[in-house]
TIDOKOL-220694 format. One line per 5 residues: number of its first residue (from 0); their letters; for each residue x, y, z of N, C-alpha, C. Coordinates in pm, whole numbers. Each point is the difference from the previous one (the first is absolute). Example, Ala and Ser with C-alpha at 12.3 -4.5 7.8 and 13.67 -1.06 7.14 Angstrom:
BEGIN
0> AS> 1319/-569/780/-89/119/0/90/120/0 ~ -35/105/-72/82/119/6/-77/109/73
//
This chain:
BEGIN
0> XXXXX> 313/-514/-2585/103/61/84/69/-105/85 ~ 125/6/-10/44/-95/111/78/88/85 ~ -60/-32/133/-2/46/144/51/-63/94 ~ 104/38/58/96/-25/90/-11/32/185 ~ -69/-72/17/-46/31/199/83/-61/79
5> XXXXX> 66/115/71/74/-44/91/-62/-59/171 ~ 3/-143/-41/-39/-86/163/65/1/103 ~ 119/46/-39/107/-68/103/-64/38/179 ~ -65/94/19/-77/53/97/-57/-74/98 ~ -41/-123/-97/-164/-80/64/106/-85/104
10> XXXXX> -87/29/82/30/-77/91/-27/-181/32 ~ 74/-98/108/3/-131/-41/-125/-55/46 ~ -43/33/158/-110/-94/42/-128/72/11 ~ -12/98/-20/-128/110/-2/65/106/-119 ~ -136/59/-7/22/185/-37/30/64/88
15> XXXXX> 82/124/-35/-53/139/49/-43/53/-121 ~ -19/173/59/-53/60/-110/52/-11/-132 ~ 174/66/4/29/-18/-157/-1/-153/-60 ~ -11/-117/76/45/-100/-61/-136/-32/-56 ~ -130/57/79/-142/-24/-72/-15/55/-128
20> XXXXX> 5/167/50/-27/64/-110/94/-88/-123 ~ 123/-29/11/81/-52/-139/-61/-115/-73 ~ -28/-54/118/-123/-133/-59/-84/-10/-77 ~ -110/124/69/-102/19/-73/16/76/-139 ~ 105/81/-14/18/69/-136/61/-118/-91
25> XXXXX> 74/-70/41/52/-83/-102/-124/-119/-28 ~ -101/-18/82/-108/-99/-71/-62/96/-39 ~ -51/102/2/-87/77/-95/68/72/-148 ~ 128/29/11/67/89/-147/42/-126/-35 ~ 40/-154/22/21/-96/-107/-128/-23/-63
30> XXXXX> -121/42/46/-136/2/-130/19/85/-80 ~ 80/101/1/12/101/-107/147/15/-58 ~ 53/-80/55/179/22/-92/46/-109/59 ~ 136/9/-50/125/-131/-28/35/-23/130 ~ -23/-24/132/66/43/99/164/-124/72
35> XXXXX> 71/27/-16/106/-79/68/-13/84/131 ~ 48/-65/122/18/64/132/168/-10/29 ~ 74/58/92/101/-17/111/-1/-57/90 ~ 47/-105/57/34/-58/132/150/-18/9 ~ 0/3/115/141/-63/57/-18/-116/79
40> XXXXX> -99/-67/22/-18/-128/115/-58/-60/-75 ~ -10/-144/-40/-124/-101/-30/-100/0/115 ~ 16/16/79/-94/33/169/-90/98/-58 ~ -6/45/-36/-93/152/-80/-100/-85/-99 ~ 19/-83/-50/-103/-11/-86/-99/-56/12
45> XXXXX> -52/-75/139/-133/-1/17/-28/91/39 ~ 17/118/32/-91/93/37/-31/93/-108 ~ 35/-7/-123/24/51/-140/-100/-27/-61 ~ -38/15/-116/-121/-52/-115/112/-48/-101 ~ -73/-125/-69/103/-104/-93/77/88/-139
50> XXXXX> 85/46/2/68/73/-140/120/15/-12 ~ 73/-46/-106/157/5/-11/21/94/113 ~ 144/-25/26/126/92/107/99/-10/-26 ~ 71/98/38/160/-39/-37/49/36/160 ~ 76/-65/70/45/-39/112/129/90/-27
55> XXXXX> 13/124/100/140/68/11/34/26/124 ~ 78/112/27/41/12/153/-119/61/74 ~ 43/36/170/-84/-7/58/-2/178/-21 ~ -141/99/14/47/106/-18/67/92/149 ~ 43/-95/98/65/67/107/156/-32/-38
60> XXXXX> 32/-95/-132/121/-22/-1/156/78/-57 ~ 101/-6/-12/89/120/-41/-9/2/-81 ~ -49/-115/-109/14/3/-141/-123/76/-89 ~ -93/26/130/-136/88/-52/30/96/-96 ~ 85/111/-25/27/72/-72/23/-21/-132
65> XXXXX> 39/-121/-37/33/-63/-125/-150/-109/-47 ~ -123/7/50/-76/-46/-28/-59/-28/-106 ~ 30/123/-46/-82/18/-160/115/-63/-90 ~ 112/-10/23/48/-122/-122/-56/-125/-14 ~ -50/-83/147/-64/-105/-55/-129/26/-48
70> XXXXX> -50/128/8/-178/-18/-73/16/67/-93 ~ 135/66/-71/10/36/-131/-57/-101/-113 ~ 42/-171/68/7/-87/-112/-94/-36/12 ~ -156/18/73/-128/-7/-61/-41/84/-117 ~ 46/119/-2/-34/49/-140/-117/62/31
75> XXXXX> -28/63/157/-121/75/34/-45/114/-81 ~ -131/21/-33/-53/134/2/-19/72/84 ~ -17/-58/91/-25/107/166/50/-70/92 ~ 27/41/148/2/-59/94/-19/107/112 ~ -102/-66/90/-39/26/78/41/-82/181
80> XXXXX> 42/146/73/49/-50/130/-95/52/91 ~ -46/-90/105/-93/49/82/73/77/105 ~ 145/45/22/40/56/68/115/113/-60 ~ 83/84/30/51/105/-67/172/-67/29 ~ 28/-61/6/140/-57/39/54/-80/-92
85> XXXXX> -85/-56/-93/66/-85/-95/92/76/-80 ~ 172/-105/-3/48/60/-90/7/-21/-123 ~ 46/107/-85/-33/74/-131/157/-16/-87 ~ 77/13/65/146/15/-69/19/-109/-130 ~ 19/88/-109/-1/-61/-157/-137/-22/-33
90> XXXXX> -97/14/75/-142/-50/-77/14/65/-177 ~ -115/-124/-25/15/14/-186/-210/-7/-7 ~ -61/37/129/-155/-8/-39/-16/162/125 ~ -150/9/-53/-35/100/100/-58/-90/92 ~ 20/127/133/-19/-61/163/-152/50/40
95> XXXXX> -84/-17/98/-96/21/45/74/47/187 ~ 22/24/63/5/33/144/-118/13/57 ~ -17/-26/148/-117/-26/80/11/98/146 ~ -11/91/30/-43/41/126/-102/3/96 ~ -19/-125/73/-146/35/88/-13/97/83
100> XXXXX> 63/52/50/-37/109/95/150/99/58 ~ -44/59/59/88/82/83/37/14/144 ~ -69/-146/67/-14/-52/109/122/33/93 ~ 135/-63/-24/110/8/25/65/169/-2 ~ -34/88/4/55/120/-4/-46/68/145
105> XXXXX> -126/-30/9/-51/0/152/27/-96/62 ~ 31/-112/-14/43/-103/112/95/-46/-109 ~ 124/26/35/76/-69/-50/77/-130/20 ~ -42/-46/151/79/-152/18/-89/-129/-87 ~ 108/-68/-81/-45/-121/-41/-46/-87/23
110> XXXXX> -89/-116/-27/-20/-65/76/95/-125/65 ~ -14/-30/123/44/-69/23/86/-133/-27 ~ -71/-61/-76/-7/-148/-49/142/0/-79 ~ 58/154/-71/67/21/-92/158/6/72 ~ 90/-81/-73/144/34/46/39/124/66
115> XXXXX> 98/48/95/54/85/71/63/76/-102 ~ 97/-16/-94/24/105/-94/-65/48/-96 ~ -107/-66/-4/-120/50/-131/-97/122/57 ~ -8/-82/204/-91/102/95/76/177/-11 ~ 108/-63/-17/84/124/35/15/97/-125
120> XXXXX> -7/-74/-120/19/103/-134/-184/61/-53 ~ -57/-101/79/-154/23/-28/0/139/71 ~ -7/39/101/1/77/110/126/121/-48 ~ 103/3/-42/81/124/-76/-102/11/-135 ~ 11/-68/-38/-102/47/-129/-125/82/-4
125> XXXXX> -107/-12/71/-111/42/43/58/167/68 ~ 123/2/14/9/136/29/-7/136/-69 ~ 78/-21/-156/-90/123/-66/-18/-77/-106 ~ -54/66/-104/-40/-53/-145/43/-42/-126 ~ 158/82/-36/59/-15/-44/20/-158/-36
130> XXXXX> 37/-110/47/-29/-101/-15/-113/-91/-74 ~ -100/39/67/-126/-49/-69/1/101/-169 ~ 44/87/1/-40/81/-111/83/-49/-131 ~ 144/-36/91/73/-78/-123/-15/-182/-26 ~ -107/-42/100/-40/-86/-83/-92/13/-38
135> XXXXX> -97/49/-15/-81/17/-96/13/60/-134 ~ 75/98/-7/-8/68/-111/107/-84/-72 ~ 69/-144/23/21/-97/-101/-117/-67/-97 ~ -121/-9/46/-98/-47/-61/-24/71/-125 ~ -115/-66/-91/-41/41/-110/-154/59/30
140> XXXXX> -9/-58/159/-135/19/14/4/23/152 ~ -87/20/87/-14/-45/106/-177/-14/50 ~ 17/-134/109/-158/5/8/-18/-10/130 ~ -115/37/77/-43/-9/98/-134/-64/41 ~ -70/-26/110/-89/-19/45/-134/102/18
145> XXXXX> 11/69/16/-71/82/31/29/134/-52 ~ -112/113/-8/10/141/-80/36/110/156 ~ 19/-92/102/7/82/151/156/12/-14 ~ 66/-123/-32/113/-37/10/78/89/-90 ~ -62/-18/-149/55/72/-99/41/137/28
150> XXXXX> -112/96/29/14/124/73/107/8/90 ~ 19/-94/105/75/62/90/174/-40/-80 ~ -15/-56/-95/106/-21/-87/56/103/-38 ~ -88/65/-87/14/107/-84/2/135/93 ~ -45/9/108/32/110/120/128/10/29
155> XXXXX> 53/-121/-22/135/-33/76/103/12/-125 ~ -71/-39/-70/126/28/-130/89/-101/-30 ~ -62/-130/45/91/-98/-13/10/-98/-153 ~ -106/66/-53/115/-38/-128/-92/144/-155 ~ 88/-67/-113/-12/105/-116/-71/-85/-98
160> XXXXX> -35/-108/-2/-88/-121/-59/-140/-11/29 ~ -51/-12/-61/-132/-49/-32/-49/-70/99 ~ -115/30/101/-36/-113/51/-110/-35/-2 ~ -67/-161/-45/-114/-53/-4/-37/-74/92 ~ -134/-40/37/-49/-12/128/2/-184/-51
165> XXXXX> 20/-111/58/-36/-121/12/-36/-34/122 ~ -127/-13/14/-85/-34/153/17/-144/46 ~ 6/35/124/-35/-126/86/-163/-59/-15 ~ 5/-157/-14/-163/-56/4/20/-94/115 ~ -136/-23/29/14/-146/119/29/-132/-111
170> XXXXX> 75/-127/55/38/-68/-46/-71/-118/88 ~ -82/-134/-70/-93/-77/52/-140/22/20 ~ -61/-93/51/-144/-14/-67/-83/154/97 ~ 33/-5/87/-69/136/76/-163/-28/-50 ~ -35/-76/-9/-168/-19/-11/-109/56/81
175> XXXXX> -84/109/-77/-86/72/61/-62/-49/97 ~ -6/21/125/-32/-62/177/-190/68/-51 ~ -78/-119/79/-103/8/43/-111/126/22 ~ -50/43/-80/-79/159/92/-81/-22/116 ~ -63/-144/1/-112/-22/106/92/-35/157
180> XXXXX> 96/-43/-41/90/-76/148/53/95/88 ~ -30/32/129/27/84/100/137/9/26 ~ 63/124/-29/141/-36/11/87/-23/153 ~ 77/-65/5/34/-38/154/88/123/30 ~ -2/26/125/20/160/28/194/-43/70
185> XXXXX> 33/12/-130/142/-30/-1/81/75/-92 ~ 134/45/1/52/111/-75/100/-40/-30 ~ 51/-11/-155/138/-50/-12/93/94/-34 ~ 130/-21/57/127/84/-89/101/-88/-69 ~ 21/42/-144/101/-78/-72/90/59/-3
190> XXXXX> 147/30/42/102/24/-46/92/2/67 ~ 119/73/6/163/-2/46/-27/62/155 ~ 104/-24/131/-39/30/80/80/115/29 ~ 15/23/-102/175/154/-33/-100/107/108 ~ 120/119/29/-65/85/105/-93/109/-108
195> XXXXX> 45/16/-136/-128/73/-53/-121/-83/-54 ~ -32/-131/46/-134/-10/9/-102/-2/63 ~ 77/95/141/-77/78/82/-116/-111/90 ~ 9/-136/3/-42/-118/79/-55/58/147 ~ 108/85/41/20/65/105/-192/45/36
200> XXXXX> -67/85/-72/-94/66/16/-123/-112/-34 ~ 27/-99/-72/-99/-79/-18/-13/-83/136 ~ 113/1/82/-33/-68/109/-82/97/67 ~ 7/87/15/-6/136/106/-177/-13/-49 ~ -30/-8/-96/-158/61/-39/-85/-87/48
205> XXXXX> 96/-193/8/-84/-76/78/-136/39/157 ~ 109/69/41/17/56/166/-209/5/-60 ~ -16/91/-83/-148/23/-39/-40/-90/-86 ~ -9/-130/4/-30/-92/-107/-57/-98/81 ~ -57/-1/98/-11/-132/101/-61/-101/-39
210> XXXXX> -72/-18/-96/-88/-83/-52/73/-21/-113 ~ 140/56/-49/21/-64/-156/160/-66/55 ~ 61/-107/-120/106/-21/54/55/-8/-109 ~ 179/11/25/96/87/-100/57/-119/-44 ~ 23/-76/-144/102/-79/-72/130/20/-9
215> XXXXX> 78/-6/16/105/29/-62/100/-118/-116 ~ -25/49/-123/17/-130/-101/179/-60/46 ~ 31/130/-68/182/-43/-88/57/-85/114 ~ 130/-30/-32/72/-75/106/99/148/61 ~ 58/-35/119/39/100/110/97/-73/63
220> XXXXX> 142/98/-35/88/-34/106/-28/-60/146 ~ 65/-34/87/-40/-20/135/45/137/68 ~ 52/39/-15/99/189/92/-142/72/-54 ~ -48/4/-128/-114/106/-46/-144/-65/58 ~ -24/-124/31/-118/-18/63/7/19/135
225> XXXXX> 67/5/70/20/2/142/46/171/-12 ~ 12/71/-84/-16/150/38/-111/39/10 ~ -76/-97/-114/-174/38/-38/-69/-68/79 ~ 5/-83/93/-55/-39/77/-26/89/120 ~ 126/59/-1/-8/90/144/-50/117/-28
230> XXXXX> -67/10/-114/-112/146/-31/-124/-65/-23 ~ -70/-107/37/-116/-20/8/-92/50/105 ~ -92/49/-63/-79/65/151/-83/-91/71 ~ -16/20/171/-45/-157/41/-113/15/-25 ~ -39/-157/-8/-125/-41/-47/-6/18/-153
235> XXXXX> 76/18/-35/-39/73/-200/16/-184/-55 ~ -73/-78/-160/45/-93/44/93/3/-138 ~ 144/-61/1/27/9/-143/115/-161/-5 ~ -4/-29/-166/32/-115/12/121/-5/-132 ~ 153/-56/19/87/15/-33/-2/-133/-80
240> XXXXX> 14/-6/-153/-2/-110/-53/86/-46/-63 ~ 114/86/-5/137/-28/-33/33/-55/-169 ~ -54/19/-67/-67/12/-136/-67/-144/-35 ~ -84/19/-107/-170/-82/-27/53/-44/-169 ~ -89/-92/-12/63/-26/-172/-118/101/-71
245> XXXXX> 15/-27/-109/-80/58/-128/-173/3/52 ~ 22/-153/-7/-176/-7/20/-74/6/146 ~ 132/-30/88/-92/114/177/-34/105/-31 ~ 102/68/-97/1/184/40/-142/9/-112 ~ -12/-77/-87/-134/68/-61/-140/-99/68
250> XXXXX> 59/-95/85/-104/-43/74/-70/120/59 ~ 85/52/97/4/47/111/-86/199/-32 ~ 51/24/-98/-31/121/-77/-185/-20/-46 ~ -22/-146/-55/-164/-31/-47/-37/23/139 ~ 67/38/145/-129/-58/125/38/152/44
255> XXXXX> 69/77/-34/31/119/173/-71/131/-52 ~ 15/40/83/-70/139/5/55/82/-109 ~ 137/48/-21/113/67/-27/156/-7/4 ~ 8/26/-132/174/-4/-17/21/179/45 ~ 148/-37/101/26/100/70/124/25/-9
260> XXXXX> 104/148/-41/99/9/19/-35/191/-10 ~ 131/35/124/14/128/-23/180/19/45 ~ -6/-23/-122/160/-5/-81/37/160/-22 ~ 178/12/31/-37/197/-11/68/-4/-150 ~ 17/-136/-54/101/34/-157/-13/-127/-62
265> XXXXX> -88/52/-144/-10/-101/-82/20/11/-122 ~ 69/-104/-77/-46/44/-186/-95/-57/-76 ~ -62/-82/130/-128/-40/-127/-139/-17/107 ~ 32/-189/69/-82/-8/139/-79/-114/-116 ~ 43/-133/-22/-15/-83/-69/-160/-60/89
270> XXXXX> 44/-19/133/-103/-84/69/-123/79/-8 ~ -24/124/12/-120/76/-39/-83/-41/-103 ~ 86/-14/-126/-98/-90/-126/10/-107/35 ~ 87/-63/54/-71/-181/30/-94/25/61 ~ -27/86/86/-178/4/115/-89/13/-140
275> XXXXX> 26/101/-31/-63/119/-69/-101/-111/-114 ~ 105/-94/-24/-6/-71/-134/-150/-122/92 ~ 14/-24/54/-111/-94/92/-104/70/75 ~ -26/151/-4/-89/29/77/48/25/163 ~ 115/8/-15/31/22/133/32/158/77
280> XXXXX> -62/80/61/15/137/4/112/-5/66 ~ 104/160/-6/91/-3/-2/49/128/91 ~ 82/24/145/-17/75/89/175/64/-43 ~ -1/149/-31/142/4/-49/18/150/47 ~ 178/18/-14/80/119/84/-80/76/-127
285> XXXXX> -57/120/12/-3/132/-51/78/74/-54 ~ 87/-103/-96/86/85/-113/-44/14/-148 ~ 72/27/-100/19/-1/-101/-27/-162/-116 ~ 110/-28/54/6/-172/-55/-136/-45/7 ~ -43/12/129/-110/-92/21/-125/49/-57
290> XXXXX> 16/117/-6/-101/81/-44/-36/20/-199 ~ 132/-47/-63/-10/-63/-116/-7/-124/-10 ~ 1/-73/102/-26/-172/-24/-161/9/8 ~ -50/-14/120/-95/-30/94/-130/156/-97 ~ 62/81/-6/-86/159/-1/-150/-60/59
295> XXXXX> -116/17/-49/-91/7/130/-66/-153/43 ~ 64/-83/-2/-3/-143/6/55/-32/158 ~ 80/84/42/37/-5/138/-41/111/111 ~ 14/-32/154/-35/85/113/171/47/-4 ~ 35/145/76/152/-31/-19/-9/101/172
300> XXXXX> 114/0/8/29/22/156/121/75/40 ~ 57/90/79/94/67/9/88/-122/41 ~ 193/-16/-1/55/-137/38/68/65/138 ~ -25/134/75/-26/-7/108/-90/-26/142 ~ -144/-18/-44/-102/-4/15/-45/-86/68
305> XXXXX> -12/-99/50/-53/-141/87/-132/40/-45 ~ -49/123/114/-173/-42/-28/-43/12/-105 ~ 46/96/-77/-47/44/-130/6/-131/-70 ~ 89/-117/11/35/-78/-108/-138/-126/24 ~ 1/-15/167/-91/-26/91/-166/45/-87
310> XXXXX> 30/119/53/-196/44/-69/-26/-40/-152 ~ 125/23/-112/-52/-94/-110/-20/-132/6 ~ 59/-61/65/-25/-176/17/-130/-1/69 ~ -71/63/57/-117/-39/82/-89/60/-115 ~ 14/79/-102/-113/53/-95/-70/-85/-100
315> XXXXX> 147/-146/-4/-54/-131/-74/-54/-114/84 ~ -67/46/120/-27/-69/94/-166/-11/-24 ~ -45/81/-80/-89/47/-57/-50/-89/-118 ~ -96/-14/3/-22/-161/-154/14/100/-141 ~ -68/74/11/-40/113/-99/106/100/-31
320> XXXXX> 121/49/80/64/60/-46/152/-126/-58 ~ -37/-112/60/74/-71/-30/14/-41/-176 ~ -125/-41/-12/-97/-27/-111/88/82/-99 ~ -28/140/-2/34/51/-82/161/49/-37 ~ 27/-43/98/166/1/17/67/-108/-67
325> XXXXX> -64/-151/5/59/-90/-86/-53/35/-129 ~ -111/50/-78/-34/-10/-106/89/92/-41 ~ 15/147/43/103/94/-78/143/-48/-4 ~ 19/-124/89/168/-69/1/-7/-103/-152 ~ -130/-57/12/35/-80/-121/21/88/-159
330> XXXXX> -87/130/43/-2/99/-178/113/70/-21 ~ 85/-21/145/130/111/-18/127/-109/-43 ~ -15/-142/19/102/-91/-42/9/-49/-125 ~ -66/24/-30/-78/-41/-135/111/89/-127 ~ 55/118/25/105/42/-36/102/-36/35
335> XXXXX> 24/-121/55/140/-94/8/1/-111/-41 ~ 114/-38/-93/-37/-137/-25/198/1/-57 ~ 49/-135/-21/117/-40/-68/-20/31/-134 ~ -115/-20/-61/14/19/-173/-12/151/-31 ~ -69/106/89/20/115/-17/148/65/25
340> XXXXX> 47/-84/92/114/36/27/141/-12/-100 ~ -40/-160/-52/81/-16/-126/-3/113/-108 ~ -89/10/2/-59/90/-137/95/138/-12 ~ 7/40/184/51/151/-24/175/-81/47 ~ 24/-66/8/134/-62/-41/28/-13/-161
345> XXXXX> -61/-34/-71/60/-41/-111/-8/171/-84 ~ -121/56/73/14/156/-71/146/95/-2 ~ 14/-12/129/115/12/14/153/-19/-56 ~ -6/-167/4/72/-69/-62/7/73/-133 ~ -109/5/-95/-2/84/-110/69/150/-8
350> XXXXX> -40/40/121/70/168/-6/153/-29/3 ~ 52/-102/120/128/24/29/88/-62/-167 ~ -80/-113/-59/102/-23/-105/14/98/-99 ~ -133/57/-63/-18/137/-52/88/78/46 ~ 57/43/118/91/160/59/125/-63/-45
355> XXXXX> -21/-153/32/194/-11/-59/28/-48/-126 ~ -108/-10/-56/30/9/-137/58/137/-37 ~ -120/112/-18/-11/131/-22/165/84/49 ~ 65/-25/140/102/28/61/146/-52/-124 ~ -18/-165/-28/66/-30/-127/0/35/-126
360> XXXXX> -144/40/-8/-2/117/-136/-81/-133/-97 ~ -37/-102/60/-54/-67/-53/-190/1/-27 ~ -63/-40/-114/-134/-37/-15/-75/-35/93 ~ 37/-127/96/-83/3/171/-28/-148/-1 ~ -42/-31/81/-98/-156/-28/-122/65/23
365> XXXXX> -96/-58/-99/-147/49/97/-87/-141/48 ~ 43/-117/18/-43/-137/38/-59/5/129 ~ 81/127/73/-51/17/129/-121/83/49 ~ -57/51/-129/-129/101/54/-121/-79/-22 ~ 23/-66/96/-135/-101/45/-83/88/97
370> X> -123/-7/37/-62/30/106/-15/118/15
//
């Protein structure tokens, strides 16, 4: 099969999420197919795995819409976009589309970092569905992260296509941490400091934490730490690190008590299996998502709650309930990995070239029913 992944995503001097997840799928499905990638930057490709590219526009650019003429002349069997925006106009292969979540419909401001007219069409968009529904239902396929996500897809009606699940895995060594080593009574949070990741209450639960103290990984505006500063409860102790490389954050994960977030909206919750994946127990909002990531591998907590979030963090304070909290984290990660993930990529890949064959009235490829 030759497979077409769109990079253009990855970001230049770090990851985020999609630029990981794209990473990791394109080093795991080039073990199983032809894979060329997308970029628009030579800046992108160290953070990439080594495999042909073809260098086109950027996908925020005007010419995005006309995209698929230059990847016509790879001569794809599939192509796969980790996001739902790529354009399609004249395509001559079937498409894959990507929706992680539904995050943005409840909070609809963009993030920051992103141009003023992009903030602004991000934010009209997220207002009804219609939009999202007609890009998706350009695809041959569509895939998601999660079976939480999918559902609330299909509740919503946002598209008439097929959708298959391609999971998020942890990406890097995440090496199983110590059972005998006393964990240092420290709590980390990995992620965005956006107002639905609810940061707000993780400060608040400190207030009852006196003996534990709070990480805070990612990097942080200066206006958003100095809001979050001024919700610390006194005496609580917590420590702002303005983001950590690769190997602090899994330093730091082999020594603490607990990975902590009570986030009110997620489509997957990646850092959970990075704990999860090392033995690291895992303190999470009491939804859905988390509750198909984590299911009984985690303590979970209302994300209004302080003490409540409070009284689970003190239950791993405990050697013995701890104990058994990392062992059920390592048997529940164990269902994540990049090559499983490839696998239900290229399945896919198989369905979507199959539907547009079948749609052409054609025989199909079946190269793609791997896995």
């Amino acid at each position: 099969m030759k497979l077409v992944i769109d990079a253009r995503y990855t970001r230049i001097t770090h990851h985020d999420g999609i630029s990981r997840f794209t990473a990791g799928l394109i080093a795991a499905a080039s073990e199983l197919a032809e894979v060329t990638m997308l970029i628009n930057d030579p800046r992108q490709l160290p953070m990439l795995p080594d495999v042909p590219y073809l260098k086109v526009s950027s996908p925020t650019s005007p010419l995005e819409p006309l995209v698929a003429l230059r990847v016509n002349k790879l001569n794809p069997d599939v192509v796969f976009s980790p996001m739902q925006t790529m354009g399609t106009l004249g395509r001559k292969y079937p498409v894959i589309l990507t929706l992680h979540d539904l995050i943005y419909y409840s909070h609809p401001h963009a993030p920051k970092f992103l141009p003023a007219p992009i903030r602004l069409g991000w934010y009209l968009f997220h207002q009804v569905y219609w939009p999202q529904r007609w890009l998706l239902n350009r695809a041959d396929a569509v895939a998601t992260v999660s079976n939480t996500t999918a559902s609330l897809m299909r509740e919503h009606n946002l598209t008439r296509k097929h959708i298959g699940l391609v999971s998020n895995a942890p990406s890097g060594t995440f090496a199983r941490r110590s059972e005998t080593a006393e964990p240092r009574k420290t709590l980390l949070y990995m992620g965005s400091f956006m107002e639905y990741k609810n940061v707000e209450t993780l400060l608040a639960g400190m207030e009852f934490l006196p003996d534990f103290e709070l990480h805070l990984l990612s990097a942080i505006a200066d206006q958003r730490r100095s809001e979050l500063e001024q919700r610390i409860p006194e005496g609580a102790r917590v420590v702002f690190h303005n983001g950590v490389s690769d190997q602090e954050y899994e330093e730091m994960l082999g020594e603490c008590t607990a990975l902590v977030t009570l986030s009110r909206e997620e489509g997957y919750g990646l850092p959970l299996v990075e704990a999860m994946s090392m033995g690291t127990p895992v303190v999470a909002t009491d939804m859905p998502i988390f509750r198909e990531v984590a299911d009984d591998a985690a303590l979970f907590a209302a994300p209004d709650d302080p003490q409540g979030f409070a009284a689970q963090v003190r239950q791993l304070a405990d050697s013995g309930t701890w104990s058994l909290f990392s062992r059920r984290a390592v048997q529940r990660a164990e269902n994540y990995s990049w090559e499983r993930s490839a696998r239900q990529l290229i399945e896919l890949a198989g369905y979507a070239s199959n539907h547009r064959a079948r749609l052409k009235g054609g025989a199909g490829k079946t190269s793609g029913a791997m896995g």
